[in-house]
C-alpha angles and dihedrals in degrees: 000000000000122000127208148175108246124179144190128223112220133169090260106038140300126304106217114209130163113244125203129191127191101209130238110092135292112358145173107271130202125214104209116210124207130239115251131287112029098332108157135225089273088053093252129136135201091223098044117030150276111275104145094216103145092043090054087046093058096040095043080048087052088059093057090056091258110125115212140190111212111189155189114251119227103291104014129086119339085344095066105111088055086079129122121207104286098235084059092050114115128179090236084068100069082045094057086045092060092042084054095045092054090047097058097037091050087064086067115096085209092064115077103183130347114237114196117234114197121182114191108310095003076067098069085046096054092042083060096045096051082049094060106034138039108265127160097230143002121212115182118195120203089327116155117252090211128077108274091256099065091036083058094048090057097047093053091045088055083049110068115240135170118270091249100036087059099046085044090058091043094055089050092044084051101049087048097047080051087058084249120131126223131246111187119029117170109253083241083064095043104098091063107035101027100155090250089059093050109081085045087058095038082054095059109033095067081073122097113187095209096065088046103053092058089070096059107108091184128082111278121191113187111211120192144166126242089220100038097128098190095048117036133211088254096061086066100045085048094053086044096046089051093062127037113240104017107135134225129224116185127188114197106220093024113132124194092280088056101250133118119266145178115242104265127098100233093053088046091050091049088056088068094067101040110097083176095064111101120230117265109289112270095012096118105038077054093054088036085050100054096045091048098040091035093052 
């Protein structure tokens, strides 16, 4: 297996990414998209944990004979200088960002055919991107099968928080699923709707997966934990009940970074910060399986 630095030129600087190549002439690659926030190309976060779990995707591919580029996305990591400001970030940027990626890697004789790998919310953006370009296989891994702003109103409904604290999100999530900035957020909230995030998160939240994923003309396998606690089982029987033929892979025990867990939530959370816990058994030959048989 042989590992190298790869990057991307873009208007507003490089995107730096891993990539890994198996050897043996020309071969299927996967381009491996990062969760949300500043989620790295090894699928780690400053604010969450080091797993390692998109790095241990690549290098377990690699074994089957399938190359990969994993990457930063613009501000975050090596990447960060690509960013723009980040009251002038949109989602369609990331989007563009994967168009341009399998632009440049389907000019390589070594690359066969290019498979999408979308991890959270990597996965709407591939799901757009496959939408948009010509790719030889979609994968989307714990990604939501509802638009971003009701998948925010459940998760801050499974978080707790005070009456009035919640009605006062859902008034801000509605304004900005409306298009409409916010004026006042209570300093609790502002982590998540500061003025210089919204029009990210207007941005995103206009797309509905499901719509989108209709669109899609590859071969497109969901994949999802049964103890994932930010993404739930329904969101991928929603996203395979909206195309015919998309197929589901489950893995009981499988929580949002990929591992096996036990059920509770501190051992699930723990998992979050364990690079030297391995990926849920069979995850990656089923993966492996679909790129080689779909193709």
């Amino acid at each position: 297996m042989d590992a190298s630095d790869i990057y991307l030129k873009t208007a507003t600087g490089k995107l730096y990414g891993t990539r890994l190549d198996p050897g043996g002439g020309p071969a299927p690659l996967a381009l491996v998209i990062a969760d949300a926030g500043p989620t790295d190309r090894d699928g780690n976060n400053p604010l969450s944990g080091r797993s390692d779990c998109l790095r241990l995707v690549a290098e377990n591919l690699a074994a089957f004979g399938i190359a990969s580029v994993r990457y930063d996305k613009r501000g975050v990591a090596a990447s960060a200088d690509a960013a723009p400001r980040e009251e002038d970030l949109r989602f369609d940027v990331y989007v563009e960002d994967i168009r341009r990626w399998c632009d440049y890697l389907t000019r390589d004789a070594a690359v066969s055919r290019i498979v999408l790998i979308g991890h959270g919310e990597g996965g709407l953006a591939a799901i757009l991107a496959a939408a948009r370009t010509e790719v030889g296989g979609l994968v989307t891994l714990a990604a939501s099968g509802s638009p971003a702003d009701r998948m925010l109103r459940r998760q801050l409904a499974a978080a707790g928080l005070p009456d009035e604290l919640r009605t006062h999100a859902n008034g801000i999530i509605d304004s900005l699923a409306a298009g409409q900035p916010v004026g006042y957020v209570d300093p609790r909230l502002s982590a998540l709707f500061r003025p210089s995030a919204q029009p990210y998160l207007i941005s995103q939240f206009r797309h509905d997966p499901l719509a989108s994923l209709r669109a899609v003309r590859c071969p497109v396998l969901v994949v999802q934990g049964t103890h994932d606690n930010q993404i739930m089982l329904a969101d991928a029987e929603a996203l395979v009940a909206a195309r015919p033929g998309t197929a589901l892979a489950t893995f009981a025990g499988m929580n949002h970074v990929l591992k096996e867990t036990p059920a509770d939530l501190g051992s699930n959370i723990a998992a979050y910060n364990d690079p030297t816990l391995p990926l849920a058994a069979g995850l990656v030959a089923c993966i492996a399986e679909f790129i080689e048989v779909r193709h």
